[in-house]
SESEKOL-53657 format. One record per residue: x, y, z of N, C-alpha, C in turn. Coordinates in steps of 0.02 Angstrom, whole numbers, plus 50000, padded with zeros to 5 digits. Example, Ala and Ser with C-alpha at 12.3 -4.5 7.8 and 13.67 -1.06 7.14 Angstrom:
2
506604971650390506154977550390506604983550390 506424988850354506844994750357506455000250394 
END
This chain:
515
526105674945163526075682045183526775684645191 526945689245170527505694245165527675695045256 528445696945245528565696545331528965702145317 528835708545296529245714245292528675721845327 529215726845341528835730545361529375736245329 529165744145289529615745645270529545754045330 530155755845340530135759445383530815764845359 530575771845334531145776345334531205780345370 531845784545365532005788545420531645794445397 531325797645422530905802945379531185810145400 531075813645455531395817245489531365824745425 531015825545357531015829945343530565835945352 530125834645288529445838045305528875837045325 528845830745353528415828045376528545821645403 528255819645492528385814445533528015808945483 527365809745467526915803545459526745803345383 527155799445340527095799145266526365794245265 525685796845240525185793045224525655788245186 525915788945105526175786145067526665781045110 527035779745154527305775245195526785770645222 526375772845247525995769445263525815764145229 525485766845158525425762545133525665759345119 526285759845109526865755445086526865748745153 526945752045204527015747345262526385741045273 525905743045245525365738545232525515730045210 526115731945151526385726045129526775721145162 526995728045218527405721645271527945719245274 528695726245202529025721245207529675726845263 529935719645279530735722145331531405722145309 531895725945292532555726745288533185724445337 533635722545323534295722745353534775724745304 535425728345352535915729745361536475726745337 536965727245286537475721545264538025722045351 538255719345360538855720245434539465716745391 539855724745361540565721845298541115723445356 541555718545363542155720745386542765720945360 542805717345287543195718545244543055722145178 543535726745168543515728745099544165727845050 543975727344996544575728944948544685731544928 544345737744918544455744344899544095748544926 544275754844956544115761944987544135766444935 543535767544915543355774544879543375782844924 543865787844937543975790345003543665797044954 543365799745012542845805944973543185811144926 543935812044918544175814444867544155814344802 544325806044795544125802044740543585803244684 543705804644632543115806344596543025801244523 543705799144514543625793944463543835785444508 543195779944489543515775044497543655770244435 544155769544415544175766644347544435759244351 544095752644323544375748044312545015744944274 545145751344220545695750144191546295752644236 546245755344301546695757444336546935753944381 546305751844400546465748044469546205739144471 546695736544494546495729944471545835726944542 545275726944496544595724344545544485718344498 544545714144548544155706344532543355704544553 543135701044518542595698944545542475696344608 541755699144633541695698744712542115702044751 542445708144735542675711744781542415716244814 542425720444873541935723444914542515731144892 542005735444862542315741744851541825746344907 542265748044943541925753645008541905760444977 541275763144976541175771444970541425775645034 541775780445060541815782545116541315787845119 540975787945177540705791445216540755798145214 540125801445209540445809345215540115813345141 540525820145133540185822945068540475825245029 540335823044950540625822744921540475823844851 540745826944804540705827844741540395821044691 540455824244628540335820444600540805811644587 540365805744566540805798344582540795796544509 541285794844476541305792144411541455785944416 541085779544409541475772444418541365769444333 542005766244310542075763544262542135755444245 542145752244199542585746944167542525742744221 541975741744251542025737144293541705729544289 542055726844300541775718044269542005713644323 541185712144354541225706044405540885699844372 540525697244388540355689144366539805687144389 539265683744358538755683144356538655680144442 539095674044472538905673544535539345677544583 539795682044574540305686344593540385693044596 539785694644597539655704144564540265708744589 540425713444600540855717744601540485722044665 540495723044732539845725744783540275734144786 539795737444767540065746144802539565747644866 539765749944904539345751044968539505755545009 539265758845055539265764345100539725760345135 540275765045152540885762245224540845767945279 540625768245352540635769445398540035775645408 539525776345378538915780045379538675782545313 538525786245315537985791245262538605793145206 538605792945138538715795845082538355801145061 538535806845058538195813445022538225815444992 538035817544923538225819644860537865823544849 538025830644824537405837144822537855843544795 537455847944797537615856344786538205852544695 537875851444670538395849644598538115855644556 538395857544535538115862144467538085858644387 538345855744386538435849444342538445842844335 538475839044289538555832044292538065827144344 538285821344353537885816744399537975814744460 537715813244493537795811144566538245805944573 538125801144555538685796044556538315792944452 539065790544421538845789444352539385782344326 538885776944310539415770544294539075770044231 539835768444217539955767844128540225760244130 540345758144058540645752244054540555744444090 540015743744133540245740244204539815734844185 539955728744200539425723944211539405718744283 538915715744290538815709844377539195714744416 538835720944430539205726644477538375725844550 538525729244604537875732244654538035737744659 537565741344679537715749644708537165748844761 537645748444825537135747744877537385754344935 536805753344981536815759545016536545756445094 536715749245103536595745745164537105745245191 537635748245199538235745145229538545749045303 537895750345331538125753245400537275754545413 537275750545483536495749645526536265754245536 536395760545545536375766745576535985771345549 535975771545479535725772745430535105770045381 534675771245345534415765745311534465766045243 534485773545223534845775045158535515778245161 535785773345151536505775045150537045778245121 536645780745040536915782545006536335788644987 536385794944984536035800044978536175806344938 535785805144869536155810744815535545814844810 535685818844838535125826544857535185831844822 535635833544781535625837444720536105834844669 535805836344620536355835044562536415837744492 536735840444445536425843044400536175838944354 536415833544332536245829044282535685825344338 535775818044323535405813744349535715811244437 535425810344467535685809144528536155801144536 535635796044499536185790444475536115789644394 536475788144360536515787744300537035780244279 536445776044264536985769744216536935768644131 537645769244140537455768744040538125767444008 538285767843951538865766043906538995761143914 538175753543907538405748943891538405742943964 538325745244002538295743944062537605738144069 537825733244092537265727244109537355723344175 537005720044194537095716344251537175718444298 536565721844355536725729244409536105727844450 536185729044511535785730844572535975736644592 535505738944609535615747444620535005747344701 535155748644749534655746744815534985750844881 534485754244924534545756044985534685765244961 534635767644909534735773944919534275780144915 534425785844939533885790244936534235796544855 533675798444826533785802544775533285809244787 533625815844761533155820444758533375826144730 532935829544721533225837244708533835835644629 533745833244569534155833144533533955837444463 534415837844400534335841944358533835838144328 533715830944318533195828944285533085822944315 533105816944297533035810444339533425808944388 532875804944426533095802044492533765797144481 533675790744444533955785744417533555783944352 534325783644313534065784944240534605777344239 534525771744216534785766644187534805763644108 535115767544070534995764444004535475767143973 535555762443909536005765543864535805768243791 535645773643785535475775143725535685771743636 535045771443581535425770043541536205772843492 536535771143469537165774043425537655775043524 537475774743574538055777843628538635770843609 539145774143635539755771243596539815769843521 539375769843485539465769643415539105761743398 538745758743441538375753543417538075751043461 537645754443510537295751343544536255749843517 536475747543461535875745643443535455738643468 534665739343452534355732943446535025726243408 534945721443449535615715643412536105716943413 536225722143431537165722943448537145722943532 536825727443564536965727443645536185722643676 536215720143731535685719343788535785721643846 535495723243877535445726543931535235721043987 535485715744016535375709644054535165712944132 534615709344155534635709844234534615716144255 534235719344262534195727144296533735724544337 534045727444427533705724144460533945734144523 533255735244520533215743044566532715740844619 532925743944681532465741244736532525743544804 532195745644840532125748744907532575756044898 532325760144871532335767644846531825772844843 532075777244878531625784744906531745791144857 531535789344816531485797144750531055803344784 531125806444770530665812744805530805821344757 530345823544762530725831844706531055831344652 530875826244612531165825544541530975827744476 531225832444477530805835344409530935830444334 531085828344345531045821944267530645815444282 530735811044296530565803744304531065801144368 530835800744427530925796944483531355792744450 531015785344416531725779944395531525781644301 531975781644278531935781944194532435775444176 531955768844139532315764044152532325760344092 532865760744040532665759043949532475764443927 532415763743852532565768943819531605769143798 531415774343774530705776243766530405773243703 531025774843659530455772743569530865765143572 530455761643586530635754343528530245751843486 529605755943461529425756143382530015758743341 530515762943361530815764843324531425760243295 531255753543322531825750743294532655749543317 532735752943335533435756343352533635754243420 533555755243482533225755543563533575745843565 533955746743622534355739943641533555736543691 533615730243679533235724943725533475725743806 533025729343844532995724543916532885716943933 533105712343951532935706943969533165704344053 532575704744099532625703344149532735711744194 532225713244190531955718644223531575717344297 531755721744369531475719244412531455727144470 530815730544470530845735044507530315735844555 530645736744613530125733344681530525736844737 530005739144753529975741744846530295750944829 530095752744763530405759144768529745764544795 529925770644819529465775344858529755780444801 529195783844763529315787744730528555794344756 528975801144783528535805144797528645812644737 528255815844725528475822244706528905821544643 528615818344602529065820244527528895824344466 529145827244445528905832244376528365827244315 528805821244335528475816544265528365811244300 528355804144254527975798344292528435797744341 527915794844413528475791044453529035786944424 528885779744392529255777644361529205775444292 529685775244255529355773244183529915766544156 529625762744131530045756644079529915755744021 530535757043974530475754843901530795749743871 530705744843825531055742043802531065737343831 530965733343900530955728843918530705723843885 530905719043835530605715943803530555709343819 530735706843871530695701743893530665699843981 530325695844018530585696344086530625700944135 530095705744126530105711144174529335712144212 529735715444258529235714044330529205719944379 528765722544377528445731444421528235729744487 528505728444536528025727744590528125730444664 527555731344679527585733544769527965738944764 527905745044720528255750344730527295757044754 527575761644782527285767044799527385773044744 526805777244727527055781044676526435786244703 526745791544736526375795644753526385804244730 525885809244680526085815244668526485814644630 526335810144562526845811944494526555816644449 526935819244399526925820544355526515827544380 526935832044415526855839544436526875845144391 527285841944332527385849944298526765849744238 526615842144241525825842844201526075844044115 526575841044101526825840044031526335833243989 526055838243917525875831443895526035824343881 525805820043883526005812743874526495809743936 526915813843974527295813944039526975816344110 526575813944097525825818344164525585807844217 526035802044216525595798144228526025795444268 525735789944302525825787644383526365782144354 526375778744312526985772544313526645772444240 527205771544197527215769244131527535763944119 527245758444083527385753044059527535755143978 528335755343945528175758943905528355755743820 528485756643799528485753143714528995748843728 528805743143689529215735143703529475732943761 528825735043805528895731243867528135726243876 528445718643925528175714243918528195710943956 527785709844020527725708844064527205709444119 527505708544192526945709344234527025716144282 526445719244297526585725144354526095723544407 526235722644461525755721744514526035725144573 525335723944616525555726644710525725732144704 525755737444658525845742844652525215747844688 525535753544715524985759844771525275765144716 524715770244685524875772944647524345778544685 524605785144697523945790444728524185795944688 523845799744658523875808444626524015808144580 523995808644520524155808244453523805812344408 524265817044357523505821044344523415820244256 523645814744257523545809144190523335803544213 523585798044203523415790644195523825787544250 523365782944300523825779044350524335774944325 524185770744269524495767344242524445767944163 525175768544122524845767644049525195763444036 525075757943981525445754643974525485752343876 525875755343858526065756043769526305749043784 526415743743796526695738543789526875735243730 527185728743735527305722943668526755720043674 526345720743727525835714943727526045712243770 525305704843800525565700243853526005703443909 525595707343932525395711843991524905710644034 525215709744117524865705444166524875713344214 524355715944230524315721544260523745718844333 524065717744397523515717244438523835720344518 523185717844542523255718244624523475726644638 523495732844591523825737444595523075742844632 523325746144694522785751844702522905758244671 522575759944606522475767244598522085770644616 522125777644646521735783044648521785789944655 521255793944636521475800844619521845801044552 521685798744495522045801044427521695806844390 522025811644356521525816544319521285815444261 521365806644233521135804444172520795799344190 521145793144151521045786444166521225783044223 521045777644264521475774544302522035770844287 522055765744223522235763544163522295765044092 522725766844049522815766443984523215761643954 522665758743894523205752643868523055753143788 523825756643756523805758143696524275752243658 524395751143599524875750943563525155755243509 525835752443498526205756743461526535750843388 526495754143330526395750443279527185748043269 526995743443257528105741443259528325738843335 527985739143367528045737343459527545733643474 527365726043452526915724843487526775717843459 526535713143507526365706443491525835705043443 525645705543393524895704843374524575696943380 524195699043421523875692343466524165689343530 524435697043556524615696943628523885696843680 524115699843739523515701443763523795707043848 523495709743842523445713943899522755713543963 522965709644019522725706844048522415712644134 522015714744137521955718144196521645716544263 521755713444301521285710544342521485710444414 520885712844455520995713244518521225719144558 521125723244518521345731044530520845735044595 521055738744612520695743144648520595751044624 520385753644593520365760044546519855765444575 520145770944611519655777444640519695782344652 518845784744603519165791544591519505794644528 519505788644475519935792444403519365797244382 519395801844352519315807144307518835805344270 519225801144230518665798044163518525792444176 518875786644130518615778744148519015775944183 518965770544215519265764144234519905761744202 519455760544142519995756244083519975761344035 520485764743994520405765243933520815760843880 520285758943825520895753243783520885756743702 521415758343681521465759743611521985756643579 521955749843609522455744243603521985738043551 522145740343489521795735443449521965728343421 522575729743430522985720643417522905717643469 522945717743534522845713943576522135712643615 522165704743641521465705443659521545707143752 521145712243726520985716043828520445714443873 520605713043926520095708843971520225713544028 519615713444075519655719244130519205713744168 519495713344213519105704544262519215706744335 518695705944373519005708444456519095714744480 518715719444435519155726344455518535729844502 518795733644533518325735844571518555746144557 517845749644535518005753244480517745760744529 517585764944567517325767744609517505774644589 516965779144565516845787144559516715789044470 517065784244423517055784144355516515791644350 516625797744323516185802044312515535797244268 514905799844289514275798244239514405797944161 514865804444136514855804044076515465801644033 515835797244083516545792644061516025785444088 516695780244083516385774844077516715772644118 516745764644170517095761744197517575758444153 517275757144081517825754544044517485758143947 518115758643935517935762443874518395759843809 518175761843771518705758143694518635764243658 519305764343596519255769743561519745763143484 519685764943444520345764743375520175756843368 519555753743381519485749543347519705743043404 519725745243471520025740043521519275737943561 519415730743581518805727743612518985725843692 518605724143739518605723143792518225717343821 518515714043828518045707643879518025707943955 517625710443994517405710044039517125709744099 517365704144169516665700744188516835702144252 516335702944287516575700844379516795707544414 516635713544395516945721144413516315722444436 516725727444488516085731144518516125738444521 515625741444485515615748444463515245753844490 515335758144536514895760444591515095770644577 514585772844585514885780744569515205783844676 515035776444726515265778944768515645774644794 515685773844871515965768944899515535763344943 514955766544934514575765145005514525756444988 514445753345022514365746345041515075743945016 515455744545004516315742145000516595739845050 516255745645108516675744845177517555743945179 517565749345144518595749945127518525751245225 519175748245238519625751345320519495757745314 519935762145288520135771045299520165772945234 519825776645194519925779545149520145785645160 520265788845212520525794745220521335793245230 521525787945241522455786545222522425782745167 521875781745122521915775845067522135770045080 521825767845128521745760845178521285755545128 521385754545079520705750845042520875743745050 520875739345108520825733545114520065733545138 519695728945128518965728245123518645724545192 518195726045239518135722645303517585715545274 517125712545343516795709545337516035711845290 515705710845236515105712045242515095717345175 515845718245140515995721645080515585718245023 515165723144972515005720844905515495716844886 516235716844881516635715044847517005710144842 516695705344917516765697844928516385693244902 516775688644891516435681944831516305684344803 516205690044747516055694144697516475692244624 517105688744626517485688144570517575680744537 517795678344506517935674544477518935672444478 518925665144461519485663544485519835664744426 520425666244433520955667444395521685666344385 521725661344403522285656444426522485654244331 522955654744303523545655444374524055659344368 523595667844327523975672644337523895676944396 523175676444430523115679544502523025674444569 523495672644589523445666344634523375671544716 523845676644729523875680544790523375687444774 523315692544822523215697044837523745701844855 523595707644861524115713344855524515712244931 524355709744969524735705845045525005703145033 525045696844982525305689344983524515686045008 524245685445042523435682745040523375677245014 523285671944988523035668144945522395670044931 522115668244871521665670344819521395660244812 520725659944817520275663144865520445660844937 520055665044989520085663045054519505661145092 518985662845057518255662045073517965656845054 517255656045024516935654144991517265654744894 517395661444908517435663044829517985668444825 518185670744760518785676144732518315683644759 518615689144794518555693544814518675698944719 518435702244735518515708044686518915715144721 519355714644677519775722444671520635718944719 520915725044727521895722044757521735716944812 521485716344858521235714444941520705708044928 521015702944946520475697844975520395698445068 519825695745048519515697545136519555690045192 519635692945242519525685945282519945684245336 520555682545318521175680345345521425685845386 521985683245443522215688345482522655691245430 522445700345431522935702745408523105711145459 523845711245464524115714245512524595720045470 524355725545504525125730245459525225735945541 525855738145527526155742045531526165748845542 525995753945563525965761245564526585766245574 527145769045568527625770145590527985776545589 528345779945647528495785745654529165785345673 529875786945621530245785645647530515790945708 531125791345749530995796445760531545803145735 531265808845749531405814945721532005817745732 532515815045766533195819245779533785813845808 534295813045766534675807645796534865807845900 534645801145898534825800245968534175803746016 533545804945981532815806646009532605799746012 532195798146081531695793546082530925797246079 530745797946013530005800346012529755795845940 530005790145915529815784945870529095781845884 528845780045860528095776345885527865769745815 527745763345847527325758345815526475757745832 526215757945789525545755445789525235750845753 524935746445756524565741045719523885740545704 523695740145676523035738345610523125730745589 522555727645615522215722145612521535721445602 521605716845541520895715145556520895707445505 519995704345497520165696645488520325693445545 520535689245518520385683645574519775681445633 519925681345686519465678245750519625683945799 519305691045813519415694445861519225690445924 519545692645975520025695545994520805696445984 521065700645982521775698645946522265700946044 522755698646037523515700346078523975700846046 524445704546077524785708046052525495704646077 526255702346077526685699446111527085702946071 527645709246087528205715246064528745709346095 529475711346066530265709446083530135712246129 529755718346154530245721746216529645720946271 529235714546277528755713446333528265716146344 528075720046290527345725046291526755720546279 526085722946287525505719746263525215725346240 525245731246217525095735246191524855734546093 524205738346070524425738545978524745745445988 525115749346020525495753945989526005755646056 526555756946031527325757846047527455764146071 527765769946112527665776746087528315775646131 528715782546119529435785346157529985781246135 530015779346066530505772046046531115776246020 531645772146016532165774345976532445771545911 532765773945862533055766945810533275761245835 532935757045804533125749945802532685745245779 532695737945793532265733345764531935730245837 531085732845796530545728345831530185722645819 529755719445831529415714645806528915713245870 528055712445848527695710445861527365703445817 526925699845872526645693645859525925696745876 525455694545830524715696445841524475687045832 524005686045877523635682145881523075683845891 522455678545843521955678345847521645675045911 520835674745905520665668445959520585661945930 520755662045860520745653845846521515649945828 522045655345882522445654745898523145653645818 522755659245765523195660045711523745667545717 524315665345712524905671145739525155674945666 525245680545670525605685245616526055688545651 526875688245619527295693045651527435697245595 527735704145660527965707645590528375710745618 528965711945570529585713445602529705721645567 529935727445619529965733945611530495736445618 530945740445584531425746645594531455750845598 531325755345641531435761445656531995764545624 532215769345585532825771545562533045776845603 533625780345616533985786545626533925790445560 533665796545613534015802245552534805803145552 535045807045511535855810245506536145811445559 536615809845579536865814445641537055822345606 536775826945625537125833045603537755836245642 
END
């Protein structure tokens, strides 16, 4: 079981993000880097950092200063596969906004670089690009080997974080001339993006042209309010991995083919799971893949199409791959469940639990000559006997006495956990849809609070499973399930059952800004 709890400073337009919530379900917790050396001070004047200028070695700690500031150009930078090159927030909040042009912060050239935004407690996104005209982060010209983590994005001319390098940029960044190694994005708050939240690889790799991702890894991002998909990946052709991100209210401006909740997108190949996907007024998930595509444990609902789309694209694709779906939670799509017009690969739909499918769509449907195998789904035009927790916060973990227990079939040993961490099975038998039932499972509720240096923060807990009666044991001596009048900082509760099984979970309260 996951020992995280994710907690932002919210303090905008709203105290209580349902979409947090859900996120917090998963459980996971953050810390703080504590840097006391740097080797370089980036001082908010600064607008070019160039490697050919300044001599940076690998593993050096380059400090962002604090404060607000124009646009950041970082260049030519080359750290080392166990030695990265760290950029980070130095002494609070980084602000980057009101640009009429260009990007929020933009690295060219760079490889085994971080762009982090943990480097002062005080804060939780540390680095905060709230307007921009171009893209708010932008990596490209060639650029490989990058962690990009802890920052907030919004309000930009088009994408949130756009990472890729187009084909012909520099004059040869083709398929076999460039790779794009290790892209690793993670614990990031997109919000008001009128393009694509993360845009990550290039879109056509039928076309030939489009450089290889290899080793793709995007997890724990919160994407609210975007024009187009929350997030999209192309090209990943090897080694890539979607998970435990939130994707809530994409694809606003209702553009064709750019209307869907997370795209898995041409010559990508891989797995997406643990994914919370709510509002979409296309497809929760589409996925044009290479094939050999592991899609599970993900809750969709509310899509204005499909819950799922799984196409191929001719020139992009494994023939005698397979696109694998299982264990899903899907409610509420439009049309079907599954749609597959994916005819080279063989498609299997196993575990899914399929809820509202209109009468005259299908829970699972085929078009262009594509087939579907199957088994173990449960297809209901309502909810009733499911027994989801809260469907009114999209709480769909399943209680005692759900249709949807012992209902599935085992699937080991591409679905071994549940969208918790859970082990798969815990019962008698494999549960059907994201949620196995049974076990103590404990989350989180959380309000940070609303004005730096306010104690009006609040924890609450949701339990259930295990052996009721449960207790409660807080750091700060409470027996309480909920916290109220708190301030930033780190909590942690212990829940015990009566057959004396313990779950902790550890919480951060964030600060807002000091204004």
């Amino acid at each position: 079981m996951k020992s995280i709890s994710l907690n932002r400073g919210v303090g905008k337009s709203s105290r209580y993000f349902y979409t947090l919530l859900l996120y917090i379900i998963k459980g996971y917790v953050f810390s703080s880097n504590c840097i006391a050396d740097y080797d370089h001070v980036i001082p908010v004047s600064m607008e070019v950092f160039d490697g050919d200028d300044i001599v940076v070695r690998p593993g050096d700690v380059v400090g962002i200063e604090a404060g607000d500031r124009g646009e950041l150009i970082v260049q030519n930078i080359s750290g080392a596969a166990m030695d990265p090159v760290i950029f980070v927030n130095k002494g609070g909040q980084v602000r980057i906004g009101n640009l009429g042009s260009g990007d929020g912060i933009k690295i060219l050239g760079s490889e085994h670089f971080e762009l982090r935004g943990d480097g002062d407690p005080s804060v939780f996104y540390g680095i905060d690009v709230y307007k921009a005209g171009g893209q708010c982060i932008k990596i490209a010209g060639l650029s490989s080997n990058f962690e990009i983590c802890f920052i907030e994005v919004s309000n930009p001319g088009f994408a949130g974080i756009m990472a890729k390098t187009d084909p012909g940029e520099n004059g040869y960044a083709h398929r076999g001339t460039f790779t794009q190694y290790d892209t690793v994005i993670h614990d990031i708050y997109a919000h008001d993006v009128p393009g694509e939240s993360l845009y990550i690889g290039n879109s056509f790799y039928a076309s030939g042209l489009s450089n290889d991702l290899v080793g793709v890894r995007i997890y724990n991002v919160i994407s609210e309010r975007s024009g187009r998909e929350g997030i999209q990946v192309g090209s990943a052709s090897s080694d890539c991995e979607i998970y435990d991100n939130v994707i809530r209210d994409a694809g606003l401006l209702r553009i064709s083919g750019q209307s869907n909740g997370l795209q898995i997108g041409e010559g990508t190949t891989g797995k997406c799971y643990g994914n919370i996907i709510i509002n979409a007024p296309a497809n929760g998930i589409v996925c044009l893949g290479l094939g050999n595509n592991l899609i599970y444990n993900n809750v969709i609902a509310n899509t204005g199409t499909n819950g799922i789309f799984s196409d191929n694209r001719a020139g992009a694709e494994i023939v005698g791959g397979y696109v694998r779906v299982y264990n899903n939670t899907i409610i509420n799509p439009t049309r079907d469940g599954l749609l597959s017009f994916n005819e080279v690969s063989e498609n299997e739909f196993k575990n899914n639990i399929v809820i509202g499918s209109d009468a005259d769509y299908h829970a699972v449907n085929t078009g262009n000559g594509a087939t579907v195998s199957s088994a173990n789904n449960v297809y209901q035009l309502t909810t009733e006997g499911l027994k989801f927790v809260d469907t009114s916060i999209d709480d769909y973990r399943i209680l005692s006495g759900s249709v949807a227990i012992d209902a599935g079939i085992g699937l080991s040993p591409d679905v071994t956990e549940d969208i918790e961490g859970l082990a798969r099975p815990l019962g008698h038998g494999y549960d059907v849809g994201a949620y196995e039932s049974g076990a103590l499972s404990v989350t989180t509720f959380c309000t940070n609070p609303s004005k730096w240096g306010v104690t009006d923060g609040s924890i609450s807990v949701s339990v259930i499973g295990g052996r009721p009666p449960y207790t409660y044991a807080w750091s700060q001596e409470a027996s309480e399930a909920t916290l109220c009048k708190l301030s930033a900082g780190s909590y942690s509760v212990t829940v015990t059952d009566s057959a004396s099984v313990s779950v902790t979970r550890k919480v951060t309260l964030t600060q807002s800004p000091k204004l």
